[in-house]
Every structure is written in structure tokens, then in C-alpha cells.
C-alpha positions as CSV (number, residue, x, y, z in Angstrom):
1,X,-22.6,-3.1,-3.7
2,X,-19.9,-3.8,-6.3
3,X,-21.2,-5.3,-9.9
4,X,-20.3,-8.6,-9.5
5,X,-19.8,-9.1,-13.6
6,X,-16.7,-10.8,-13.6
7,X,-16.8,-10.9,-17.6
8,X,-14.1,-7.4,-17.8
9,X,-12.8,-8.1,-14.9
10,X,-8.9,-9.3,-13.7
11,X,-5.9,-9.6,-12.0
12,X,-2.6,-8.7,-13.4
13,X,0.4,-6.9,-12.4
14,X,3.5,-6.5,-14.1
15,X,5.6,-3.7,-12.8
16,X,4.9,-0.5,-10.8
17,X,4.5,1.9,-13.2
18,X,2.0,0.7,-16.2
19,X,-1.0,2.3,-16.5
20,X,-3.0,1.4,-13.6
21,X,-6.2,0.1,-14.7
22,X,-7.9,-1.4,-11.2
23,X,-7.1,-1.2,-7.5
24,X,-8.3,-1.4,-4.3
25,X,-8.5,1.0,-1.6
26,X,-10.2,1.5,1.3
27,X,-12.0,5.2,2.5
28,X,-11.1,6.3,5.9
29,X,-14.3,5.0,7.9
30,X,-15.3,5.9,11.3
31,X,-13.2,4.2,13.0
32,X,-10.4,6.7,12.7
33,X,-12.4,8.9,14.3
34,X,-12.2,6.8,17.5
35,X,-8.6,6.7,17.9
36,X,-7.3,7.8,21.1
37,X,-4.1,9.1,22.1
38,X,-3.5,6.2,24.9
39,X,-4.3,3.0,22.2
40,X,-2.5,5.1,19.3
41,X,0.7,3.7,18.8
42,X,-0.7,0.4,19.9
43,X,-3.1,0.6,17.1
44,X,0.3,1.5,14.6
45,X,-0.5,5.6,14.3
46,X,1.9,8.3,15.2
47,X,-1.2,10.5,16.3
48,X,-4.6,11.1,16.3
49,X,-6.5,12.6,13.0
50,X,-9.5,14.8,12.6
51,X,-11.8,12.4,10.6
52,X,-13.7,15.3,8.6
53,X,-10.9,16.9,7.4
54,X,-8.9,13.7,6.7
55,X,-12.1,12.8,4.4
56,X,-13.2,15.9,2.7
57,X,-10.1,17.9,2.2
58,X,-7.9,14.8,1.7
59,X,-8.9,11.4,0.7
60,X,-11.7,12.5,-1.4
61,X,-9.4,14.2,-4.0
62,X,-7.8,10.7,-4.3
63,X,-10.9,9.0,-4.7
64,X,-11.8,11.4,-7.4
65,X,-8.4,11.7,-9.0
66,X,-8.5,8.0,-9.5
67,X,-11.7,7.9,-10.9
68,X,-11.0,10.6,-13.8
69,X,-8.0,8.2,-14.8
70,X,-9.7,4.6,-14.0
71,X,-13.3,5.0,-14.4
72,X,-14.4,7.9,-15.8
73,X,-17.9,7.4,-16.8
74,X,-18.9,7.3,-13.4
75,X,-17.6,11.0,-12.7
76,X,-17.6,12.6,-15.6
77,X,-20.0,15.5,-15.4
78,X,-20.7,14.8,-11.8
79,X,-17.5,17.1,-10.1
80,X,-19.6,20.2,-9.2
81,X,-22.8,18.0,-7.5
82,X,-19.8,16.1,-5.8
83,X,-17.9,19.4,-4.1
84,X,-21.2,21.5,-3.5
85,X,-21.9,22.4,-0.2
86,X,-25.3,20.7,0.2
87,X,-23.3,17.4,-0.3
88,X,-23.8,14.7,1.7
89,X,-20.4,12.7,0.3
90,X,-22.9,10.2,-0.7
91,X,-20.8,9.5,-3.6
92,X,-17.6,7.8,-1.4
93,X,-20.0,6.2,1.0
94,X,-20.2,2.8,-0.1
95,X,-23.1,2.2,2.8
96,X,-25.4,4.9,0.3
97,X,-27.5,4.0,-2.5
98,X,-25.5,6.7,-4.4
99,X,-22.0,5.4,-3.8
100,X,-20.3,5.1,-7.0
101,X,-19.7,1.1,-7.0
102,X,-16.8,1.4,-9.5
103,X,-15.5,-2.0,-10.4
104,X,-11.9,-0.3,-11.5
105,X,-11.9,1.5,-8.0
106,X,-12.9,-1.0,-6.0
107,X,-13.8,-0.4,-2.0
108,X,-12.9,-3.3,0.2
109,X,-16.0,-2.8,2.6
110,X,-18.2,-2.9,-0.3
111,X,-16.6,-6.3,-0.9
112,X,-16.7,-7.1,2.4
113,X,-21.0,-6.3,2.5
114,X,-21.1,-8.1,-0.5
115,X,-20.1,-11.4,0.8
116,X,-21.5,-11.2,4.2
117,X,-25.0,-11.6,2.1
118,X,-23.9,-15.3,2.3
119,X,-25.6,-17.0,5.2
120,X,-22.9,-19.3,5.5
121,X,-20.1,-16.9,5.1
122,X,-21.4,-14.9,7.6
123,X,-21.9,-16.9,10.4
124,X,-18.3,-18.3,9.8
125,X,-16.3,-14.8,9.5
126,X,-18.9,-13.6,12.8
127,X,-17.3,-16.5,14.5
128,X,-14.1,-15.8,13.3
129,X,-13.7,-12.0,14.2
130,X,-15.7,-13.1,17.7
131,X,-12.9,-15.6,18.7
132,X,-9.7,-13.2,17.9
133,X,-11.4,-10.0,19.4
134,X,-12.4,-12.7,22.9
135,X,-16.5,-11.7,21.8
136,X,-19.3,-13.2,24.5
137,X,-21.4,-15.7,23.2
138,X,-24.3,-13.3,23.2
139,X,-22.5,-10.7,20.9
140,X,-21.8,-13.1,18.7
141,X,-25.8,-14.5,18.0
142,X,-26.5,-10.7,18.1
143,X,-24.0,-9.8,15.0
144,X,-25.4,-12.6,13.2
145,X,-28.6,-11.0,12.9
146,X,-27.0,-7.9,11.2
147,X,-27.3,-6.7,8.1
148,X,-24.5,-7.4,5.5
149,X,-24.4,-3.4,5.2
150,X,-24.1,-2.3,8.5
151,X,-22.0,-5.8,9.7
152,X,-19.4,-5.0,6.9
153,X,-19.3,-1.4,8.7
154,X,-19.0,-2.9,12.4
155,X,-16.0,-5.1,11.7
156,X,-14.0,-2.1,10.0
157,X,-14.8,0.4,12.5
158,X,-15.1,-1.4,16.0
159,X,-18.5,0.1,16.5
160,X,-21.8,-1.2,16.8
161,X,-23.8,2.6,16.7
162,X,-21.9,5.7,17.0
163,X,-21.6,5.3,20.7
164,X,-21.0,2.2,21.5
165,X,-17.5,0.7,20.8
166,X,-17.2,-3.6,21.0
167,X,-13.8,-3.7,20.0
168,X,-10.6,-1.6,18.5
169,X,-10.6,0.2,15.1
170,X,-8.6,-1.2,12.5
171,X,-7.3,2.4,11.1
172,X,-4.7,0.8,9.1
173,X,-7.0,-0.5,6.4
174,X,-6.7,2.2,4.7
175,X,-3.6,1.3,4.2
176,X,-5.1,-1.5,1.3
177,X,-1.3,-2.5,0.1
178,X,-0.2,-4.1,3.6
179,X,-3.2,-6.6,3.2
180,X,-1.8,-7.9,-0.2
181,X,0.1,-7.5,-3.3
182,X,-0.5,-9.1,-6.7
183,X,1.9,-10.6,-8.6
184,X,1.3,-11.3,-12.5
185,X,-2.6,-12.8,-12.1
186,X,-1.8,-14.4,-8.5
187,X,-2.3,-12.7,-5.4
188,X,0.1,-12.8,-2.1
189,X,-1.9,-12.3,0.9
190,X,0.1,-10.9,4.3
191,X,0.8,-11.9,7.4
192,X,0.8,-9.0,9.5
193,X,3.9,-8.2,12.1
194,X,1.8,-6.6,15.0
195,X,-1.7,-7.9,16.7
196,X,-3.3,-4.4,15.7
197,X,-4.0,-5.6,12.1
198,X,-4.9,-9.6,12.3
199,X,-8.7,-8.6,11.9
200,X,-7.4,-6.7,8.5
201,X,-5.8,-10.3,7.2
202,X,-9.0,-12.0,8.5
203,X,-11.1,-10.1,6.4
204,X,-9.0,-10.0,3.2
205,X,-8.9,-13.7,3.1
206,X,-12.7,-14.2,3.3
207,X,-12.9,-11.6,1.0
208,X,-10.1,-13.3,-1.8
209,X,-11.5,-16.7,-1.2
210,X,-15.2,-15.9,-1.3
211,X,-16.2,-13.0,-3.1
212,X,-17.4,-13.4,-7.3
213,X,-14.7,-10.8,-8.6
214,X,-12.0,-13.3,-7.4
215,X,-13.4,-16.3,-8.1
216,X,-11.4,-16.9,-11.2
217,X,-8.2,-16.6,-9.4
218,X,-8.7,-18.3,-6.1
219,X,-6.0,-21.6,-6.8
220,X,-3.8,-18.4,-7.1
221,X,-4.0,-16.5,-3.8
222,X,-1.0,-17.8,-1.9
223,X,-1.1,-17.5,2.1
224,X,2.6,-17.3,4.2
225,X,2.9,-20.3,5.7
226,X,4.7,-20.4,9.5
227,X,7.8,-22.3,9.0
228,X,7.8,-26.1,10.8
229,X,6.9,-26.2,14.7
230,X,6.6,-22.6,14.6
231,X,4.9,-22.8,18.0
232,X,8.0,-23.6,19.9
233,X,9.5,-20.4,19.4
234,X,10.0,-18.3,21.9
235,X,7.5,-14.8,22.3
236,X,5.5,-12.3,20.1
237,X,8.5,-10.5,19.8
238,X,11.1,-12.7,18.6
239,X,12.9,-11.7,15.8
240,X,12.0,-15.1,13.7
241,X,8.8,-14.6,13.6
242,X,7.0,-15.4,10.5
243,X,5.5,-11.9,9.1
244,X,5.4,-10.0,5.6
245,X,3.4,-6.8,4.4
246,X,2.6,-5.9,1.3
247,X,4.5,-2.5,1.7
248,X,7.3,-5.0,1.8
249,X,6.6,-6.4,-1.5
250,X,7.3,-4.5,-5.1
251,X,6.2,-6.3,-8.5
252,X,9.1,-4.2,-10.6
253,X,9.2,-6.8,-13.9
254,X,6.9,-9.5,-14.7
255,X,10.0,-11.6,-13.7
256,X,11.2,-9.9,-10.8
257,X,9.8,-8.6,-7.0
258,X,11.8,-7.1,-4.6
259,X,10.8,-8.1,-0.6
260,X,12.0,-5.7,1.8
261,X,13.2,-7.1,5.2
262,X,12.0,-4.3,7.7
263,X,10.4,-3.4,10.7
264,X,6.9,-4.9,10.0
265,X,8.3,-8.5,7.3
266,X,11.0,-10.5,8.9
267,X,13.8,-13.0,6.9
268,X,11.4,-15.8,7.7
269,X,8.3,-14.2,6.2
270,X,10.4,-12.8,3.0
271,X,12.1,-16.5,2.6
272,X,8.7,-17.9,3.0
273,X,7.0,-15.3,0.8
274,X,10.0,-16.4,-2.2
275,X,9.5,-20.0,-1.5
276,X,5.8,-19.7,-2.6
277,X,6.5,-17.0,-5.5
278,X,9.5,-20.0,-6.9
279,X,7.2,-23.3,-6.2
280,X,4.4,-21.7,-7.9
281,X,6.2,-20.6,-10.6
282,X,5.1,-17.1,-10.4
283,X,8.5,-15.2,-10.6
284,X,11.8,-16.3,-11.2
285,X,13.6,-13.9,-9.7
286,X,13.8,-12.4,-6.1
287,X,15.4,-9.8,-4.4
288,X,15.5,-9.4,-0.4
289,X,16.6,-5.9,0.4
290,X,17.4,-5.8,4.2
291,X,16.8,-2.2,5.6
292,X,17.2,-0.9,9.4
293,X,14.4,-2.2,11.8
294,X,13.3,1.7,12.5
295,X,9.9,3.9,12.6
296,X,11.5,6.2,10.4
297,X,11.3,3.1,7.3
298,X,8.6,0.7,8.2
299,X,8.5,-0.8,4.6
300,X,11.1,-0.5,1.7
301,X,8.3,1.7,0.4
302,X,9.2,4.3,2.5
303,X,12.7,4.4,1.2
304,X,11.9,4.1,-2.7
305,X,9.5,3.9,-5.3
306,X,9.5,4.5,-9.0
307,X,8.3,6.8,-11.2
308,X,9.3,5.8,-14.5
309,X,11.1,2.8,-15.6
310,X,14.4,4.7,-15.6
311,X,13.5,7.4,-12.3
312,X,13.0,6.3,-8.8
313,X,12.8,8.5,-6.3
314,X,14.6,7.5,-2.7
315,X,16.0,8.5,0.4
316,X,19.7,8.8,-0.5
317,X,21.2,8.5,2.9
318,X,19.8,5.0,2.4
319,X,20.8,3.9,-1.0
320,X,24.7,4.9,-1.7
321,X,27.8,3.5,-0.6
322,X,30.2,5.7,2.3
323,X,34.0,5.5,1.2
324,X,35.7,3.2,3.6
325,X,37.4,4.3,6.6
326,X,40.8,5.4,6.5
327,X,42.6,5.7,9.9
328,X,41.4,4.2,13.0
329,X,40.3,7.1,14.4
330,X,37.0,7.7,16.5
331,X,35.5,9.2,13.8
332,X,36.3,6.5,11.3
333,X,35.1,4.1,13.6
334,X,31.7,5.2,14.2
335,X,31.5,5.8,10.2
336,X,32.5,2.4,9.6
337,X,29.7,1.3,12.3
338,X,27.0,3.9,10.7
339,X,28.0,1.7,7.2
340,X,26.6,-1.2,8.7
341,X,22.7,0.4,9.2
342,X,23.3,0.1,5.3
343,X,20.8,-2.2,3.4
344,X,22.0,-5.7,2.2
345,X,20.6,-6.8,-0.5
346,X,20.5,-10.3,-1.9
347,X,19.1,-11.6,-5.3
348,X,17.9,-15.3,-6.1
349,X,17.4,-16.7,-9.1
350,X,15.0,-20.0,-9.4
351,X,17.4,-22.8,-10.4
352,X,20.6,-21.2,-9.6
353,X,22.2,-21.6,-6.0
354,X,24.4,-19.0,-5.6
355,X,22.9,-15.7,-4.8
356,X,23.9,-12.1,-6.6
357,X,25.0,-9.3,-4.1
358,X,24.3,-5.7,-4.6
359,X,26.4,-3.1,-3.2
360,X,23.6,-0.1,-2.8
361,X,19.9,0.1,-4.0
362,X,21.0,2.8,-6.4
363,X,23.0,-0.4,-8.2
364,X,19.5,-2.7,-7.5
365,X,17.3,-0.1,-9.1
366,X,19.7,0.7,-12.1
367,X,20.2,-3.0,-12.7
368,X,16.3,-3.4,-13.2
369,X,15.6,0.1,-15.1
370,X,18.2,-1.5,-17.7
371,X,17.9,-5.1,-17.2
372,X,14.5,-5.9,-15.9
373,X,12.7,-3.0,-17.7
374,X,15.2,-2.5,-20.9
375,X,15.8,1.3,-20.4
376,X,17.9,2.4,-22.9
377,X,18.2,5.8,-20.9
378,X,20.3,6.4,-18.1
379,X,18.9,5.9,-14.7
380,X,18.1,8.6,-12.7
381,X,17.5,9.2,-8.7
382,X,15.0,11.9,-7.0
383,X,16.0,12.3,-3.4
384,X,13.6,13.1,-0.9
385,X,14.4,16.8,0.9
386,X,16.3,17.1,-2.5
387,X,19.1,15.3,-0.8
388,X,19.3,18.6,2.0
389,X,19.8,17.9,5.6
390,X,17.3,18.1,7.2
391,X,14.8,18.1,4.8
392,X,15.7,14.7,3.6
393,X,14.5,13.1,6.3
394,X,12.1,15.5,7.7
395,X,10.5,14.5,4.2
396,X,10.8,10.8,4.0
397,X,9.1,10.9,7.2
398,X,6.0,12.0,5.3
399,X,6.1,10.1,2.9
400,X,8.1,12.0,0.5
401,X,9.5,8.6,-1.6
402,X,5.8,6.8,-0.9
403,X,4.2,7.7,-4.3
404,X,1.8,5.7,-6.5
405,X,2.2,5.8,-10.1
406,X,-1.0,5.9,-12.2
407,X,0.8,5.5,-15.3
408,X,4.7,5.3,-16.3
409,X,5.9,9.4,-15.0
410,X,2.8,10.2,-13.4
411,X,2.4,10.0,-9.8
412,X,1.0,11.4,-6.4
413,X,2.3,12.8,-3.6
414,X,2.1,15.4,-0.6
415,X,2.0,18.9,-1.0
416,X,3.9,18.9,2.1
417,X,7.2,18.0,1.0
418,X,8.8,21.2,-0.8
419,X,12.2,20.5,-1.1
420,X,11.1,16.5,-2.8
421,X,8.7,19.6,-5.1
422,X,12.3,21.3,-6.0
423,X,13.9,18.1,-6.8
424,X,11.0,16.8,-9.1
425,X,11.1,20.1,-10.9
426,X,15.0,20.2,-11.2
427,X,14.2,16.8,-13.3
428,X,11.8,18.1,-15.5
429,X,8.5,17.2,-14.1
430,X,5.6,19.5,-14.4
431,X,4.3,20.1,-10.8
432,X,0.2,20.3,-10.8
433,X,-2.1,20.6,-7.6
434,X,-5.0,18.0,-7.5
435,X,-7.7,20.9,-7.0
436,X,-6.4,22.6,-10.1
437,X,-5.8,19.2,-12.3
438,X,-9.6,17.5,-11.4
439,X,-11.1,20.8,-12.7
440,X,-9.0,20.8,-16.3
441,X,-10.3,16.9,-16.4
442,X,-13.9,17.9,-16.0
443,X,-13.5,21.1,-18.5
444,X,-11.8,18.9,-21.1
445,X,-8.9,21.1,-20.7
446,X,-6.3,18.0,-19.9
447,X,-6.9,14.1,-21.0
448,X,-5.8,11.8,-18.1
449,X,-4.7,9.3,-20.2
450,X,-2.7,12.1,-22.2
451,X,-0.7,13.2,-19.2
452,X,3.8,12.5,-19.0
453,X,6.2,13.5,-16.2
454,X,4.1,15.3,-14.2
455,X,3.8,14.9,-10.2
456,X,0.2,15.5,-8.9
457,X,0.1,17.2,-5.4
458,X,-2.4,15.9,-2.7
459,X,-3.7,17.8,0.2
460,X,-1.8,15.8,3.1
461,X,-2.4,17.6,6.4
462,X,-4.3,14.7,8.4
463,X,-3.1,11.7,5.9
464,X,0.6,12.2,6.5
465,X,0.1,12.0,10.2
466,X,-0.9,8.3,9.9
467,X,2.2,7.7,8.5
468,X,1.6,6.6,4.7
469,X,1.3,7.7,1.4
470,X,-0.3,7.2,-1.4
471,X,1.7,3.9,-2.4
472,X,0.6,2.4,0.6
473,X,-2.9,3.7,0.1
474,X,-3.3,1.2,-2.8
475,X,-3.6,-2.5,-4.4
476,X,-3.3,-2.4,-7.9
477,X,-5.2,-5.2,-9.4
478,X,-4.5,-4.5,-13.0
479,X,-1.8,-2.7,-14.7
480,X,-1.3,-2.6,-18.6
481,X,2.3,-4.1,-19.2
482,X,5.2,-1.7,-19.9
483,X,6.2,-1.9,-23.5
């Protein structure tokens, strides 16, 4: 159970890259466990994970390295109990009495118990989740009678006792991001582009609209509305359908998000998305960076993210200009059509009609270092693969320019990714394995809050099969501003 003192607690975020105070993630839960290979792309994996090692040799470093840097008085002195072999884990299980119920790293199925307790909430979301996943009757009556615990454990994971499945996993909640994205003290809740994940935006919503943590910001959780007579278009699969995720969505200046148009948020959903951000006056500025509709992208997350207010690290193949074609040769002409798999990239500005064009994201993400952010230092690009064919995209493909920055220069990422490793080092960042880093933290040897330019490497084996990083592994809730 999380505290429910609301007193400390709140939501504001700024940019991408001030120290990260509050977020919310979820811990890979059975579920995973229960993928198969015949429901795995249908369920939005690229392959099927071993659940232990995902958990123990993985995820739990994260869980850990965020504590030392959000909430260390709940792990301070605790490290070697944690990792010793009689372990049970009980410390990342928020079903245990000895979960550690951090309010700055907050788990969405402790949120989720915590508002089943309601009588009325419950029956409601039981009858929800019941009617999308086509429940009998008699299920339904049955769940009811649950406890909030184990209830709050059935709708993540599917299963009603280790053996007995009633409907699919939702793996992809631990991808916490897609569910939402907050914007200054307002939060933007998705709408999710495939069926696999509508049980995910089920629960968020109950969860923003009901639980005590929240309750001080629910007139500022904006939903994506469908556009008008919406249910005249044609099929599932038409490309005006209304969807965003929140891998689609960056908060880069108090002033300023960026909305990718990709595989999983279409124009529709980022036009609606801006429409609410400009009628509630939460931003005044928006910029919609079209990239191809491909696996290999997924979210403009996947292409960029920053690292300090004047580095980004991207895919480069992505983010420059070609030279134009000269003669109208064959070879010219399947440049010039290459060219167009380009991104385009639009800005708006409330009050003003005519848009701003942007010939590259390397000119979008110099434009906010200086502009947005007021760098008075030259702008600087990391390329995954260390701009090296093939490694470049060998590397974005896990994850290598998906990183979360838990303060301005210090972020994580896969140990897989060596060449992405040689580039970080070529710009001066210190280069520190997890393992290695937690142990300094415990021994006093290295202040968290201390820390500059360094890049923190993850064990990433089972994680970077599911096809995200760390960025999409987390909602920041609170950031400090960057000054």
C-alpha cells in the first residue's frame, strides 16, 4: 500500500532532464511469464522473456538505482539483506508486507490495490475490465469478492492462480510512459493504437481519477477525445484513427512538448492531444515530428532523447538532411525517394496561424537546447552505434537512444550497446556499471545527488527483448526545474 499523505506530494514536469524527484513505474509481474510465442506480437513483444532473470538480474537494479537517487531512506543500509541469497525479493513485491511503498517510486499496482479497497470503485472497474475482456456473468460476481490485493494482481497479469489464465497479460505495463505523460502539474492520459493495451488505459484512468495521491490534480488529467462522428470511419486499421502514447509525447521546456507522429499516435491523436494542451492553457508551444510508421521506431523515443540540455543522443540516419540529387540517375532517384522516409516536423505556436518548419531534428533539438532551455553551449549529438553501419541500427533497435535522465547528464542505458558506450566516452562521459555504482552508494563512496556526465549501464539481456528502454520504463511525476 502506498502512504496516501498527499501533504509532500505533486505533479510537475518541466523538461526531460531536471532532477527527477517522483515517477511511476511498474515491476514486471507474472504475467510476462505467460507470454507465448503464438499471442507475442499480438500482445506488442518481439519475443518471449525469461521472467526470473528479467526480474532479478534486470529490473531490480533499476528499482534500486532509483531508490538511492529518489528515496533513499528506504534503502539505505538495506543493499546486502536485498541481494543475499536467502532473499525472497520481498522488497519489489508490492503484494508483501515488506515492499518498500515509496511514495517518490511509486508502483502502479500498489495504486491500483489501493483503490480497489473502494466498494464502489471496485464493482465499477470489475465491470469495466469484464465487459472489454467479453467476462461471463459469473466471473464477474466471482472477482467481486476478491481481495483488493490479489484483484489488483489479476487484472495486470490475466491470471486468477498460477494456473489458471481468464484473459491476456498486459506485458506492456511495464512500459509506465505509454499510459501517460505529465505536463507542468496536468497529466495527459493515452489512447492506445493497438487492442493489446486498452485494459492498461482502463486502469490508469480509474487510478488518476480515483486514487488520494491525485486527487489534487484531477480537473487537470486531460483524456483524447475521438474527433466528431468518429464511428463512421472506416476499420481498426485506418490510418485516422484517433490514438497517442506517451512514448510519443516529450515535456522538453515548461513551454514546449514535442508529439511524435509514429507507428503507435496518429496526426489525429497528436492534433487532438495539442488541441487540449492549447485550450487548457497548458503549453504554448507544440511541435509534431512525423517519423516513418516502422517497428524499428515505434515512438520518437526510440529515435532521441536528451541527456543534458545541450546533448541528445539520436539515431543520425534519422535526424540530418541528404544533399539533393544531382542527375536523374537511378541512383539519384531512389536517394531522392529514401529523402522522403525523412521526418517532417511542424511547430505551432498558440495564437499564431502560420506554423514554423524544421528541416532535420538535429535543427529541432538545437533550436530548444538554445531557445527553449537557454544553452549558452553548443549543441551536441550522440549517435547510437556511434554513427557505424551496422551498429547504428543494430543499436537503436535496443534501445540505444531510449535513456531516462535522473538528473541533467545522468542517465541509464543498456550495457548492450558498445559502440553508443564508445560514443558516450568520446564525449566525455564517465561510463559506470549499475552493480559497481549501487555498491559506492551504499559505502558512501559516491553521493547520487553529487553525480555529472556520467552514463549508468543496466544489465539488459531479457528487457531489451521487449523492445524498450529505460525512457519508456518510466512516468516522471516531479522533476525540479532546470535553472
Amino acid at each position: 500500500m502506498i502512504n496516501n499523505n498527499t501533504n509532500d506530494f505533486k505533479i510537475d514536469v518541466t523538461s526531460e532532464i531536471g532532477d527527477l524527484r517522483c515517477l511511476l513505474i511498474h515491476s514486471p509481474d507474472s504475467g510476462l511469464g505467460k507470454v507465448v510465442p503464438s499471442k507475442a506480437q499480438d500482445w506488442l513483444f518481439e519475443d518471449i522473456v525469461h521472467l526470473d532473470t528479467m526480474r532479478k538480474n534486470e529490473y531490480d537494479y533499476y528499482v534500486k538505482l532509483l531508490m538511492y537517487f529518489l528515496d533513499p531512506a528506504k534503502i539505505k543500509g538495506k543493499l546486502q539483506h536485498i541481494d543475499s541469497e536467502e532473499s525472497d525479493r520481498s522488497f519489489f513485491k508490492p503484494d508483501n508486507t515488506d515492499f518498500h511503498a515509496s511514495n517518490k517510486v511509486v508502483e502502479l499496482q500498489s495504486l491500483l490495490a489501493d483503490i480497489l479497497k473502494e466498494d464502489d470503485i471496485r464493482k465499477k472497474l470489475v465491470a469495466s475490465v469484464c465487459a472489454i475482456e467479453n467476462c461471463t456473468y459469473r466471473l464477474q460476481q466471482k472477482l467481486i469478492d476478491i481481495t483488493p490485493v490479489e484483484l489488483a494482481k489479476i487484472f495486470i497479469s490475466g491470471s486468477i492462480s498460477n494456473d489458471e489464465m481468464i484473459f491476456a497479460p498486459i506485458p506492456n505495463l511495464i512500459f509506465s510512459r505509454d499510459i501517460g505523460i505529465a505536463i507542468n502539474n496536468y497529466m495527459l492520459l493515452n489512447k492506445p493504437a493497438k487492442k493489446a493495451r486498452s485494459r492498461e488505459t482502463l486502469l490508469a484512468r480509474y487510478i488518476f481519477f480515483n486514487h488520494p495521491l491525485f486527487a489534487a490534480y484531477r480537473d487537470n488529467v486531460l483524456e483524447i477525445r475521438e474527433t466528431v462522428q468518429h464511428f463512421l470511419r472506416p476499420g481498426e486499421e485506418h490510418d485516422e484513427k484517433t490514438t497517442l502514447e506517451g512514448g510519443d509525447v516529450m515535456m522538453v521546456s515548461p513551454q514546449h512538448v514535442v508529439i511524435g507522429c509514429s507507428e503507435r499516435t496518429s496526426v489525429s491523436g497528436a492534433n487532438q492531444a495539442m488541441k487540449l494542451l492549447f485550450e487548457n492553457d497548458v503549453v504554448k508551444k507544440v511541435t509534431i515530428v512525423k517519423i516513418p510508421h516502422k517497428r524499428d521506431y515505434m515512438h520518437i523515443d526510440t529515435v532521441f532523447t536528451q541527456v543534458k540540455r545541450n546533448v541528445w543522443v539520436l539515431l543520425r540516419s534519422l535526424s540530418v538532411l541528404e544533399a539533393p540529387a544531382g542527375e536523374a540517375d537511378a541512383i539519384g532517384w531512389f536517394a531522392d525517394k529514401k529523402s522522403k522516409e525523412k521526418p517532417e516536423i511542424v511547430q505551432f505556436e498558440k495564437g499564431k496561424s502560420k506554423p514554423h518548419l524544421f528541416n532535420s531534428l538535429e535543427q529541432l533539438l538545437t533550436d530548444i537546447s538554445e531557445n527553449d532551455l537557454q544553452s549558452n553551449k553548443k549543441t551536441k549529438f550522440i549517435y547510437s552505434g556511434n554513427d557505424t553501419f551496422p551498429y547504428d541500427a543494430r543499436e537503436q533497435w535496443t534501445d540505444s537512444c531510449n535513456l531516462l535522465a535522473v538528473k541533467e547528464g545522468v542517465v541509464l542505458g543498456y550495457d548492450r550497446n558498445d559502440k553508443t558506450v564508445e560514443a558516450f566516452k568520446k564525449k566525455g562521459f564517465e561510463i559506470v556499471k549499475v552493480a559497481e555504482l549501487l555498491q559506492k552508494f551504499e559505502n558512501n563512496e559516491i553521493d547520487p545527488q553529487e553525480m555529472k556526465n556520467t552514463l549508468i549501464l543496466m544489465p539488459s539481456s531479457e528487457l531489451s527483448r521487449a523492445r524498450g528502454g529505460f525512457h519508456c520504463m518510466s512516468m516522471p511525476l516531479f522533476r525540479d526545474k532546470v535553472v
